[in-house]
Short mmCIF file of the C-alpha atoms (twelve columns), coordinates in Angstrom:
data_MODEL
# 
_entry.id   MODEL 
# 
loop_
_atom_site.group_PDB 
_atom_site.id 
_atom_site.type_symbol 
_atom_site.label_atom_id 
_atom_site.label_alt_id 
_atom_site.label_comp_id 
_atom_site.label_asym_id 
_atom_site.label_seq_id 
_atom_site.Cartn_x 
_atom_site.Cartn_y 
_atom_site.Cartn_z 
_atom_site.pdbx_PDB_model_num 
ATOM 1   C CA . UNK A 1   0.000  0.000   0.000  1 
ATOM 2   C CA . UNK A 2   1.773  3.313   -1.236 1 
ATOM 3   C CA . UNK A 3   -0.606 5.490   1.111  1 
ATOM 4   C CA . UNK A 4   0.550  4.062   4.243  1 
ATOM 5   C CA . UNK A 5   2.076  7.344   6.129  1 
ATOM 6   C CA . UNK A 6   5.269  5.636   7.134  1 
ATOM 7   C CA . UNK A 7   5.835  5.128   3.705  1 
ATOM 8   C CA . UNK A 8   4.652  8.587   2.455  1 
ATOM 9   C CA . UNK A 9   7.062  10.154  4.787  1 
ATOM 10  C CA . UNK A 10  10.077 8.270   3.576  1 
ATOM 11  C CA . UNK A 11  9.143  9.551   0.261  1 
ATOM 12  C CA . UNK A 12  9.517  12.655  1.327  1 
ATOM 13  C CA . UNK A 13  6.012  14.049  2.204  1 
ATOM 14  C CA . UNK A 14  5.558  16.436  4.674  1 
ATOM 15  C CA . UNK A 15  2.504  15.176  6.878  1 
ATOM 16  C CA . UNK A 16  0.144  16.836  8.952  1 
ATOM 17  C CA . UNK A 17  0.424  14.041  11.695 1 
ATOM 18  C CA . UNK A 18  3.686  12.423  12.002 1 
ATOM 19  C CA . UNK A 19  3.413  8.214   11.501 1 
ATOM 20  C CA . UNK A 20  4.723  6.691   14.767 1 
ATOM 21  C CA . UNK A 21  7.038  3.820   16.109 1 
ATOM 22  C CA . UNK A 22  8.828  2.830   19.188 1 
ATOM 23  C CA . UNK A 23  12.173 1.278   19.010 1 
ATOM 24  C CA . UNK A 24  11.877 -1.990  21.025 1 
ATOM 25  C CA . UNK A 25  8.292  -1.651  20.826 1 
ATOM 26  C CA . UNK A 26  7.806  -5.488  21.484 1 
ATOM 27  C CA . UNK A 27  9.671  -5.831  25.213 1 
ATOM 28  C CA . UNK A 28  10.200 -6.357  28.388 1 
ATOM 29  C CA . UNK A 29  7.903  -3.181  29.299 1 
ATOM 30  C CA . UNK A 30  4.665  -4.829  28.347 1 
ATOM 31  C CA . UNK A 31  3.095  -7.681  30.619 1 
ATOM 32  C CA . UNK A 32  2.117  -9.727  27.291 1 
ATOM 33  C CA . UNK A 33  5.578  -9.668  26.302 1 
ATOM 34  C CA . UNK A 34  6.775  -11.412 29.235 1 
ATOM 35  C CA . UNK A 35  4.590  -13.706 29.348 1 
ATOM 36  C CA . UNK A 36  5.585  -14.802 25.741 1 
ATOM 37  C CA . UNK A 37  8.887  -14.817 26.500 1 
ATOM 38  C CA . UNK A 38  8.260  -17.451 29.527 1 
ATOM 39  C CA . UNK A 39  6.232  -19.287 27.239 1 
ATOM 40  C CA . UNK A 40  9.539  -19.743 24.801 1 
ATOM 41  C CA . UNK A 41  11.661 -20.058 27.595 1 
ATOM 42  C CA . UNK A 42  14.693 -18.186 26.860 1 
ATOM 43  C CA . UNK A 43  15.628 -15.457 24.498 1 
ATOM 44  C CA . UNK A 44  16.995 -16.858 21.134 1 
ATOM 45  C CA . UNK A 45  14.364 -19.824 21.611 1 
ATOM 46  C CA . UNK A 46  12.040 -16.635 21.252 1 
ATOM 47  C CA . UNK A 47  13.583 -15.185 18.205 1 
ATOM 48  C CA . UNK A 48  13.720 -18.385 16.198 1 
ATOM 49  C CA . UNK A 49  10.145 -19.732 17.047 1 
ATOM 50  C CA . UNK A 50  8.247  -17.757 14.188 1 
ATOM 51  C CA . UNK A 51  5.288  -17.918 15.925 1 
ATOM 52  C CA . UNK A 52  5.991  -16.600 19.031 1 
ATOM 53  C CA . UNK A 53  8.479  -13.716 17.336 1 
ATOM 54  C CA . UNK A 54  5.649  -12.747 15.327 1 
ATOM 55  C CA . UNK A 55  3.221  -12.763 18.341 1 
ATOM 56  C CA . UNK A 56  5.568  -10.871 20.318 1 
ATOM 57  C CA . UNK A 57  5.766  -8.146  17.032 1 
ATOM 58  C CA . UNK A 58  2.225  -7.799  17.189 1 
ATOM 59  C CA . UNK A 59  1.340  -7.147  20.789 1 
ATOM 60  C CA . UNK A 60  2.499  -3.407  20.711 1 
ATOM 61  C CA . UNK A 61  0.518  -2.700  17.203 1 
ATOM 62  C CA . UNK A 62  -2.767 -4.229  18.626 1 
ATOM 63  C CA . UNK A 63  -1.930 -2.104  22.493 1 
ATOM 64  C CA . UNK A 64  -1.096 0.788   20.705 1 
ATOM 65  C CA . UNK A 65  -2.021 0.659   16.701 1 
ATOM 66  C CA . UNK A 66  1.730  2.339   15.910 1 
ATOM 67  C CA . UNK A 67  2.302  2.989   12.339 1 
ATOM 68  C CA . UNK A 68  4.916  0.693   11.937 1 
ATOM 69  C CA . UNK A 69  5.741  -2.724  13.303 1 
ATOM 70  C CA . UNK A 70  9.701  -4.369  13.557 1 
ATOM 71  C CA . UNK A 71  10.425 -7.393  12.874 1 
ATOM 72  C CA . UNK A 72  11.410 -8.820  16.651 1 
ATOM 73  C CA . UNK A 73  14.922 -10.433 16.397 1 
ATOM 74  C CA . UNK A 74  18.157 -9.736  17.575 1 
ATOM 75  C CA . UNK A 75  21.510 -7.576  15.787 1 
ATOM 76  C CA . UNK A 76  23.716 -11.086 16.607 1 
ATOM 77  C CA . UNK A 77  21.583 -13.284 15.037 1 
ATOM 78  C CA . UNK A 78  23.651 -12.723 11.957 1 
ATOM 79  C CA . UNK A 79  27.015 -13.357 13.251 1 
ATOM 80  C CA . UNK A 80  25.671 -16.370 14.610 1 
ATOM 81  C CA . UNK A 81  24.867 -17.510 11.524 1 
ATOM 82  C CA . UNK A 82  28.313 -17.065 9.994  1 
ATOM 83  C CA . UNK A 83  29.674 -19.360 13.077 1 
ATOM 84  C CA . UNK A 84  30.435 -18.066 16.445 1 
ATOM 85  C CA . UNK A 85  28.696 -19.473 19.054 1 
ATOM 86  C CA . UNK A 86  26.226 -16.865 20.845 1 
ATOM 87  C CA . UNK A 87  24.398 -17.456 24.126 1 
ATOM 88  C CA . UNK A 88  22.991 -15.282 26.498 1 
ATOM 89  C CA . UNK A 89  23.825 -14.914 30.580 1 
ATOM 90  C CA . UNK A 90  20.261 -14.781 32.730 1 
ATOM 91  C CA . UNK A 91  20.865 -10.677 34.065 1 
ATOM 92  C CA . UNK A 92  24.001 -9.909  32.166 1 
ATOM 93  C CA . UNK A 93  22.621 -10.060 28.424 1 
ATOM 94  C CA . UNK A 94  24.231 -11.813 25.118 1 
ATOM 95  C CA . UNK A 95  27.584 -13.243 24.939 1 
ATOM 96  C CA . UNK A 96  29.819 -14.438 21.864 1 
ATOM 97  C CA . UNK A 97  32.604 -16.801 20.999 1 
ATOM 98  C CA . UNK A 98  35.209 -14.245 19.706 1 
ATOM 99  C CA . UNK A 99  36.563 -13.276 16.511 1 
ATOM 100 C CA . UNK A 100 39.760 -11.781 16.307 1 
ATOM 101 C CA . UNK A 101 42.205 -12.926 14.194 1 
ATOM 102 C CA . UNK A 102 42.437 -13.465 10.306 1 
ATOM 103 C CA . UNK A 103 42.191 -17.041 10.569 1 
ATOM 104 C CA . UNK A 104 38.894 -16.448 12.308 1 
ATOM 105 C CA . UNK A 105 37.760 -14.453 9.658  1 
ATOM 106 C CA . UNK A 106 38.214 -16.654 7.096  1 
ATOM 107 C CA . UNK A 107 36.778 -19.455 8.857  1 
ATOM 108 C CA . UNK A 108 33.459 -18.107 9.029  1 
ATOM 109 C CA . UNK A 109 30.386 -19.650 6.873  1 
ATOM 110 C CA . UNK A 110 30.450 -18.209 3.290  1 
ATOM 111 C CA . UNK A 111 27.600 -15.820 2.956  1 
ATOM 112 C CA . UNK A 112 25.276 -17.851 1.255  1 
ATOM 113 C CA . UNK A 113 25.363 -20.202 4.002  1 
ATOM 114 C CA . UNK A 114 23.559 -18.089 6.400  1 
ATOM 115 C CA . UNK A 115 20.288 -18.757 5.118  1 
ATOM 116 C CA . UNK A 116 20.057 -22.145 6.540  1 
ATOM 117 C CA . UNK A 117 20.523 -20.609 9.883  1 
ATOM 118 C CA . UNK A 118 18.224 -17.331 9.778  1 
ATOM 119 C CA . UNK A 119 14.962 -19.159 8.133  1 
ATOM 120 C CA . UNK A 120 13.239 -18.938 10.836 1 
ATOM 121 C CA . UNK A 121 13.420 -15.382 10.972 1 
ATOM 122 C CA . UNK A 122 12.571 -14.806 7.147  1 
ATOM 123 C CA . UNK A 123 9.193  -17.438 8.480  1 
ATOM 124 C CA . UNK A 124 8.230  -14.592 10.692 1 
ATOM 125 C CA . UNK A 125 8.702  -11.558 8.586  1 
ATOM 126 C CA . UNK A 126 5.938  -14.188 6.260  1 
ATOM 127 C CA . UNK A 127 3.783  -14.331 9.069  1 
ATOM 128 C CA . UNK A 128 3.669  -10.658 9.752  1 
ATOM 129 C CA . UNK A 129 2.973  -9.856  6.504  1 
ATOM 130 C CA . UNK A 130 -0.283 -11.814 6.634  1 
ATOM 131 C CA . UNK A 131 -1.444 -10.942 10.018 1 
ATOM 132 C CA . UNK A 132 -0.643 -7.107  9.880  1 
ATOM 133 C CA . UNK A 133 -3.561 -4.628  9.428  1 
ATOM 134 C CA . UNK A 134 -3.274 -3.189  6.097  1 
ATOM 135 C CA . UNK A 135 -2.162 0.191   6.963  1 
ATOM 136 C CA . UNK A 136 0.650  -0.838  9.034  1 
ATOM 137 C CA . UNK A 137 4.090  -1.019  7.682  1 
ATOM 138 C CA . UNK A 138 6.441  -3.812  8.541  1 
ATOM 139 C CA . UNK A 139 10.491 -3.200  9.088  1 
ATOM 140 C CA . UNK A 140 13.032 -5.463  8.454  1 
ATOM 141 C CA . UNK A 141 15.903 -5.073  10.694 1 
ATOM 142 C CA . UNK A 142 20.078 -5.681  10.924 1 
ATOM 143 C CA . UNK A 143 22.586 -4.338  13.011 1 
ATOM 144 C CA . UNK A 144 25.644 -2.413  10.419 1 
ATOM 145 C CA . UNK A 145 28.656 -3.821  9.908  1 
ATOM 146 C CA . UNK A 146 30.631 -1.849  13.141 1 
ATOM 147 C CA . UNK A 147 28.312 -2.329  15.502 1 
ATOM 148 C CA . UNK A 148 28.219 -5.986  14.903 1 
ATOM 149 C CA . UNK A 149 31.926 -5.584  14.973 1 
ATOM 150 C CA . UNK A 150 32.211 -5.042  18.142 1 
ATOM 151 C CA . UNK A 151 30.292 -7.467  19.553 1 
ATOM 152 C CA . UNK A 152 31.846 -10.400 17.461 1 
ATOM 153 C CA . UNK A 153 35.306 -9.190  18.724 1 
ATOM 154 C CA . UNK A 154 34.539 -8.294  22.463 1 
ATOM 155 C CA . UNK A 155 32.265 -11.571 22.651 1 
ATOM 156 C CA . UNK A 156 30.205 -9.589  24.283 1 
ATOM 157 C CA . UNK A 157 28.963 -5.490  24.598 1 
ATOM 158 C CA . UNK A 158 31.049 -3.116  25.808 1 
ATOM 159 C CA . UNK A 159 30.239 0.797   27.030 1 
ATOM 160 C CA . UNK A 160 33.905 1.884   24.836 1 
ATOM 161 C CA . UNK A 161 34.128 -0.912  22.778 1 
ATOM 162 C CA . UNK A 162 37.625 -0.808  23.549 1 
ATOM 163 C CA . UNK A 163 37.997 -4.050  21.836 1 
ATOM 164 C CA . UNK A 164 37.515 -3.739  18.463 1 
ATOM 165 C CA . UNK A 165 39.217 -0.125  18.252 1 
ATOM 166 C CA . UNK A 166 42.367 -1.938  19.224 1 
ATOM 167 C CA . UNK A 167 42.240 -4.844  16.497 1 
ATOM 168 C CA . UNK A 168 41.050 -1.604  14.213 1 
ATOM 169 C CA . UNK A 169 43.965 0.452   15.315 1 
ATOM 170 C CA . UNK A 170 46.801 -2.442  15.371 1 
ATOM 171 C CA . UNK A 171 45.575 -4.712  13.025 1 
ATOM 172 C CA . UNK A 172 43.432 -2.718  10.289 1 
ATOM 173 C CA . UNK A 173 43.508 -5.034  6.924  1 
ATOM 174 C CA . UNK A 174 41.712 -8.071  9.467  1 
ATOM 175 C CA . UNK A 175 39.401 -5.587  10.996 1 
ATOM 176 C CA . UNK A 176 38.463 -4.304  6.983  1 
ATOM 177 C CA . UNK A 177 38.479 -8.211  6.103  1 
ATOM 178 C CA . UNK A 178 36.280 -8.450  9.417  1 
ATOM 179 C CA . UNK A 179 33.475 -5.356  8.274  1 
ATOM 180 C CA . UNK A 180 33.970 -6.525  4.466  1 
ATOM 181 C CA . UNK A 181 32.364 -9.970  5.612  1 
ATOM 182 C CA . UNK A 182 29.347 -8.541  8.155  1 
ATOM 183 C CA . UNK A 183 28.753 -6.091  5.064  1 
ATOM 184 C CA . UNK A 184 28.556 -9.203  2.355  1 
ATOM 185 C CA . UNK A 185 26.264 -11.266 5.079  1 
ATOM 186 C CA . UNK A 186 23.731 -7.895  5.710  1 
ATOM 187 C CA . UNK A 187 23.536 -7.321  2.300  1 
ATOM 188 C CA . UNK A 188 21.962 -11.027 1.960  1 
ATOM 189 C CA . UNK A 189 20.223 -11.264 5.216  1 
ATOM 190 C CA . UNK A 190 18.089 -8.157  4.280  1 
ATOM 191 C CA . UNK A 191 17.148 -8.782  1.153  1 
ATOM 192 C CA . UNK A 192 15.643 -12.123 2.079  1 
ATOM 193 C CA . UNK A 193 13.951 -10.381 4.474  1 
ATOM 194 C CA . UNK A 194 12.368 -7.967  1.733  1 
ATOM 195 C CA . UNK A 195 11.643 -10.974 -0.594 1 
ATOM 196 C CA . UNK A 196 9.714  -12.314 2.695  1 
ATOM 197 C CA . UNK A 197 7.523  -9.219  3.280  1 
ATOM 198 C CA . UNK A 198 9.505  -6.279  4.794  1 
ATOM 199 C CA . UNK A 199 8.511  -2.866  3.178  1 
ATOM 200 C CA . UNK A 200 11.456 -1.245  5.011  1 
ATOM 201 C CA . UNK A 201 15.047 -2.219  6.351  1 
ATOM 202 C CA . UNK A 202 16.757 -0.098  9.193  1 
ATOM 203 C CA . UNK A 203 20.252 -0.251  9.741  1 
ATOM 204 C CA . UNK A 204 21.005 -0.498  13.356 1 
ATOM 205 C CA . UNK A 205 24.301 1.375   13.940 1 
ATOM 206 C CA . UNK A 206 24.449 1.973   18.201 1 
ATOM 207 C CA . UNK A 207 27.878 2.223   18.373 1 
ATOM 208 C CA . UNK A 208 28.482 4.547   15.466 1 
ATOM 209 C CA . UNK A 209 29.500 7.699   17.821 1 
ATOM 210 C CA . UNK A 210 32.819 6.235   18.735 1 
ATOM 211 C CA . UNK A 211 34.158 6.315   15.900 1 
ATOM 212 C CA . UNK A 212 35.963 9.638   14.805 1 
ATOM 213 C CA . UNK A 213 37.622 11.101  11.770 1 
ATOM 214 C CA . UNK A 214 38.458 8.727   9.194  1 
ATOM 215 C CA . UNK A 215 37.444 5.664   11.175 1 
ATOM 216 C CA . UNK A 216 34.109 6.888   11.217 1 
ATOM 217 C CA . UNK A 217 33.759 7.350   7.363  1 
ATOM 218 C CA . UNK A 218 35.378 4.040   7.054  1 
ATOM 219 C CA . UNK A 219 33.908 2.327   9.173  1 
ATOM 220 C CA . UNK A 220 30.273 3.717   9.597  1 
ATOM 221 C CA . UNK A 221 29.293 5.617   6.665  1 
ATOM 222 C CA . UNK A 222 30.853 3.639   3.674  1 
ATOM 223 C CA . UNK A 223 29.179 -0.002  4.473  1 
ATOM 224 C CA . UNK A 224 25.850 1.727   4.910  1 
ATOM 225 C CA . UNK A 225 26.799 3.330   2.177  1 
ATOM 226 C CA . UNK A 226 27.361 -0.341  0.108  1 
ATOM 227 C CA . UNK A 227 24.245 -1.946  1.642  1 
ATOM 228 C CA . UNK A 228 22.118 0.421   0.730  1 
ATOM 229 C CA . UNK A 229 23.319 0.732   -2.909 1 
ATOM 230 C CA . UNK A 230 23.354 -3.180  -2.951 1 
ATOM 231 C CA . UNK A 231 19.991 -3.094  -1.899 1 
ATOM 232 C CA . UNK A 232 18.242 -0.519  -3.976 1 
ATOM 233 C CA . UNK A 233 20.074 -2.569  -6.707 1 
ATOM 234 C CA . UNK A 234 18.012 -5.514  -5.756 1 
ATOM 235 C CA . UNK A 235 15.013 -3.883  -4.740 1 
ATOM 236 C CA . UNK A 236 14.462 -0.554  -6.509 1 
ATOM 237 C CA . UNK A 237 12.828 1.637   -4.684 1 
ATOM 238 C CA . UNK A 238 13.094 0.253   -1.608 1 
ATOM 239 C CA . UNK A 239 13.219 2.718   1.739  1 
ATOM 240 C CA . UNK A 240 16.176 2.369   4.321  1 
ATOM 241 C CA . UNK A 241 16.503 4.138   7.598  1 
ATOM 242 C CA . UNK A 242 19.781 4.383   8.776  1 
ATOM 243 C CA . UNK A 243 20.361 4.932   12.883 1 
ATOM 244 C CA . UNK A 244 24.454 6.110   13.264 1 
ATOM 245 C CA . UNK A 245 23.531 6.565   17.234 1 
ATOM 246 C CA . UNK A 246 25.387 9.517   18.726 1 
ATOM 247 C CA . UNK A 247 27.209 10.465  15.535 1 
ATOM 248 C CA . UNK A 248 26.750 14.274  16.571 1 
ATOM 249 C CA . UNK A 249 28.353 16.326  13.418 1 
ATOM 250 C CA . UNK A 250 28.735 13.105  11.916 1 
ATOM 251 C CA . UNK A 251 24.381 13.342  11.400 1 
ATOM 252 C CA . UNK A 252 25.278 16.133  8.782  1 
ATOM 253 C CA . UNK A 253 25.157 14.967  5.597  1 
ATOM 254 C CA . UNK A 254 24.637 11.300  6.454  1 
ATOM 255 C CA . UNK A 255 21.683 10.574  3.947  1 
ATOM 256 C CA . UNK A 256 23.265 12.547  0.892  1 
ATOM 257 C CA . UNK A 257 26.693 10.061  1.460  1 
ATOM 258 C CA . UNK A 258 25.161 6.800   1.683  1 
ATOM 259 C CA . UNK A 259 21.692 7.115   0.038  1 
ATOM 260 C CA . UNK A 260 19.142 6.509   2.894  1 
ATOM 261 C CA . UNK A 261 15.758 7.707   3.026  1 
ATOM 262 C CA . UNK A 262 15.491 8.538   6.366  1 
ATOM 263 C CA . UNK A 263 18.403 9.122   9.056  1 
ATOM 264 C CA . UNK A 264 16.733 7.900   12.828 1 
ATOM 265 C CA . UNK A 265 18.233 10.846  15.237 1 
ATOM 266 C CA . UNK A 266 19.517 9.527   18.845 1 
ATOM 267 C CA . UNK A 267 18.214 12.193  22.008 1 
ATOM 268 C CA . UNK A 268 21.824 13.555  22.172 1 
ATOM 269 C CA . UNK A 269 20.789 16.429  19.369 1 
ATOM 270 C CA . UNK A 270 18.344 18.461  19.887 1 
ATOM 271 C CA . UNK A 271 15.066 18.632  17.600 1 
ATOM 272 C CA . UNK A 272 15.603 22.461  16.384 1 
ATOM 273 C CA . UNK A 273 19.503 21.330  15.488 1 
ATOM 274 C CA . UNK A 274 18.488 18.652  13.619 1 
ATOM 275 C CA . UNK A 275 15.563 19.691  12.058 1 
ATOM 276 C CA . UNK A 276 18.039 22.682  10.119 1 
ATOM 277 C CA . UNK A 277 21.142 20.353  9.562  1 
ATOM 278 C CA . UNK A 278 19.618 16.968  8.845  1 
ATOM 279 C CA . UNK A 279 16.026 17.060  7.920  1 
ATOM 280 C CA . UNK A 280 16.889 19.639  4.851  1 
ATOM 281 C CA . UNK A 281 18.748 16.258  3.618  1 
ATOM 282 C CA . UNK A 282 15.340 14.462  3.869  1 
ATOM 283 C CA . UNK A 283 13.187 12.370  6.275  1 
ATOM 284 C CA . UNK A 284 14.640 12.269  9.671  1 
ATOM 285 C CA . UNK A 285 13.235 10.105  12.694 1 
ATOM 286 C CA . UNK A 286 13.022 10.879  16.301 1 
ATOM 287 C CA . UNK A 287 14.145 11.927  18.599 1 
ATOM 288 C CA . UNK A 288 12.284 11.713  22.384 1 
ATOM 289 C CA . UNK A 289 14.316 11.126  25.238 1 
ATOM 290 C CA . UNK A 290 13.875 7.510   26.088 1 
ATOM 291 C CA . UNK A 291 13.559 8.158   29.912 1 
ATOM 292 C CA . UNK A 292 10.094 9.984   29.438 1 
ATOM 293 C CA . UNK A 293 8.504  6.711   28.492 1 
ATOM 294 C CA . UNK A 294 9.386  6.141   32.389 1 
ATOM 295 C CA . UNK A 295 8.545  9.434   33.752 1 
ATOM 296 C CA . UNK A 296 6.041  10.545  32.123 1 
ATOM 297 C CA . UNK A 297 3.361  13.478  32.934 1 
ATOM 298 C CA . UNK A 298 3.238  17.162  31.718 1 
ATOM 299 C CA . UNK A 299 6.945  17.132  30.730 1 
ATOM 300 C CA . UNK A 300 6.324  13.750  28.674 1 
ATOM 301 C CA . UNK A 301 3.952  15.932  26.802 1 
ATOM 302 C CA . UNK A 302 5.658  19.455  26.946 1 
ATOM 303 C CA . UNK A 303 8.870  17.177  25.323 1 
ATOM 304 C CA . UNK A 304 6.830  15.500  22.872 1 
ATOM 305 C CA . UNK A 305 5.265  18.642  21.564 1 
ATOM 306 C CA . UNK A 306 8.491  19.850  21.197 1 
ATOM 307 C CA . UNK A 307 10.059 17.086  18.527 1 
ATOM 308 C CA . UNK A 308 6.495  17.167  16.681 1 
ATOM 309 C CA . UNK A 309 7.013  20.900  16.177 1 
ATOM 310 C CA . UNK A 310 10.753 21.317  15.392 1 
ATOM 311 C CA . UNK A 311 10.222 18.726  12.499 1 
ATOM 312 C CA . UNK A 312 6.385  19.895  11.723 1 
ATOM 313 C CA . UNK A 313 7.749  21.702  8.282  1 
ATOM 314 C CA . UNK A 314 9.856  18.145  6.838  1 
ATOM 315 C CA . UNK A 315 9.166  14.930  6.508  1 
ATOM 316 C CA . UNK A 316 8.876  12.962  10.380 1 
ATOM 317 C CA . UNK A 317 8.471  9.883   11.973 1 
ATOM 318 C CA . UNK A 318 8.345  10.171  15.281 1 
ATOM 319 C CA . UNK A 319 10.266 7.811   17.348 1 
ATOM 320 C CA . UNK A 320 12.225 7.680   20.566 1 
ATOM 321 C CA . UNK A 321 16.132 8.482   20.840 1 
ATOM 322 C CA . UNK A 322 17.043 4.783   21.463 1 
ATOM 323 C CA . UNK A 323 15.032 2.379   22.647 1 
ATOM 324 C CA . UNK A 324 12.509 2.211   24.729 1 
ATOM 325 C CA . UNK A 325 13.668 0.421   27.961 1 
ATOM 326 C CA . UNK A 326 11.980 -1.997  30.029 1 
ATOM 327 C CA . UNK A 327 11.078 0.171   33.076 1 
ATOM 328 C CA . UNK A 328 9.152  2.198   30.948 1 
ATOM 329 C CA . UNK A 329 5.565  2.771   31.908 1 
ATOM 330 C CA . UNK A 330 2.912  1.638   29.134 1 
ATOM 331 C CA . UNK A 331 0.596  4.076   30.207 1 
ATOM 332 C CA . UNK A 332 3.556  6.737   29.201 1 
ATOM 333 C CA . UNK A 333 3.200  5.339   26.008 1 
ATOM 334 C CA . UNK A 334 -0.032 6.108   25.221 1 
ATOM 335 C CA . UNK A 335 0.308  9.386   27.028 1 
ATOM 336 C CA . UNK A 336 2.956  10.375  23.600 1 
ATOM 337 C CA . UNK A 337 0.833  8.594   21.284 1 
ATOM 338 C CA . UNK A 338 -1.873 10.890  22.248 1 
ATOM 339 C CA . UNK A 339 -0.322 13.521  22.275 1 
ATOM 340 C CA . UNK A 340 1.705  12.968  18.544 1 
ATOM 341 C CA . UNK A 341 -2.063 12.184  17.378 1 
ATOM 342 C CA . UNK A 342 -3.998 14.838  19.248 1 
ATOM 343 C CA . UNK A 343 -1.514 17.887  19.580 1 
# 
């Protein structure tokens, strides 16, 4: 459907009511969540049982009737699927057999060998795609190539990722061969998902803001840059959002170099900044402070307000900073629904 407003706005139009999403919609912040989650008994059993993923992506569009729904998986299911082993600690969240030499490089699954691993995911994005009301649009989802980085070399997340700057800094042509690889593997692992049903990918970048200079051209910009073109190739016309979290100046610009439709805006910028260096590139989507979705009240609304009217005279979707996080309140979230909807 080409009149669905999520879809108008990547296009560029200017609407008189924002389309809204939350990211992390589907979690821990919603009693039907967890009680899906107990019901699949650990996390990754949850993101490979298509059922239960696609339950899980629903819940929050049948609460809340947001705009868009995303695909519920996980950024690591794709290294996963090129060979480490990933697992994740009760309370401590996801770990990962390392990757950090060359020979580990080169001994992970070829690209096309991924498939076998992620089906179960493209069974979901099927699924959703059915069961979806008609005016909702469904994203397809990956984490970019650094951000995965990190995580395959750490084994695990990391607030510097001090990890994977070293093997970038001492070690560059395996780190390249490293984000070469993720690139190759995203590429694939997104288009299947668009040949399953997704109407939009989004690039998951969270770790983009530590890298500076050169490094973050390098390293951030030019593989979005390559899985977007490879994309569009496959699937003309195609939208992509692209999320470079905390990439400040780096923001500026961002959609002319690597050819998204729509740059997602962490809460580190503010709305009016953004709305005069960023959104005159395009669609831009944001940007709400995460924490009001646990707050809440008059400055919940007073905040909200404020993002709807700094990007009122570009194309918008609104959206939180980062994710929403599972403290939140879901009464909070209706509270900024509202008040997107009613003003």
């Amino acid at each position: 459907m080409t009149d669905k407003t999520i879809l108008r706005a990547l296009r560029g139009e200017v609407l008189p009511t924002p389309p809204i999403w939350m990211m992390r919609q589907a979690g821990r912040y919603l009693p039907e969540y967890r009680a899906t989650r107990a019901q699949a008994g650990d996390f990754l059993s949850l993101c490979y049982t298509p059922d239960l993923a696609a339950e899980v992506t629903l819940q929050p569009i049948r609460r809340y009737g947001f705009d868009a729904a995303i695909l519920f998986a996980d950024i690591l299911l794709l290294p996963q699927a090129l060979g480490p082993r990933l697992w994740f600690e009760a309370g401590e969240g996801p770990r990962m057999e390392t990757t950090t030499t060359r020979a580990q490089v080169e001994a992970l699954r070829p690209t096309g060998a991924i498939h076998d691993t992620l089906a179960p995911v493209y069974d979901t994005v099927r699924i959703l795609s059915r069961e979806l009301p008609r005016e909702t649009t469904l994203i397809g989802f990956a984490g970019a190539p650094w951000t995965v980085a990190t995580y395959m070399i750490a084994g695990r997340g990391s607030r510097d990722q001090a990890a994977a700057h070293a093997l970038k800094d001492t070690d560059r042509a395996t780190f390249q061969l490293l984000i070469d690889r993720i690139t190759e593997a995203t590429v694939e692992y997104l288009s299947a998902q668009v040949q399953a049903g997704a109407e939009v990918v989004k690039l998951f970048d969270s770790w983009a803001g530590s890298l500076k200079g050169a490094d973050f051209h390098d390293f951030a910009l030019a593989p979005t840059a390559r899985i977007i073109a490879a994309l569009k190739a496959r699937h003309p016309g195609l939208p992509v959002i692209a999320f470079p979290r905390e990439a400040g100046q780096g923001y500026i610009g961002f959609a002319r170099a690597t050819g998204a439709d729509c740059v997602a805006l962490d809460n580190s910028v503010t709305p009016e900044w953004a709305a005069e260096h960023v959104q005159c590139d395009g669609c831009v989507q944001g940007n709400l402070a995460p924490e009001h979705m646990v707050t809440g009240g008059e400055a919940l609304v007073q905040a909200t307000r404020r993002v709807v009217q700094a990007f009122r005279n570009g194309p918008h979707i609104f959206n939180l900073g980062h994710g929403i996080t599972p403290d939140a309140d879901p009464a909070n979230v209706q509270l900024m629904i509202d008040t997107v909807r009613g003003g």
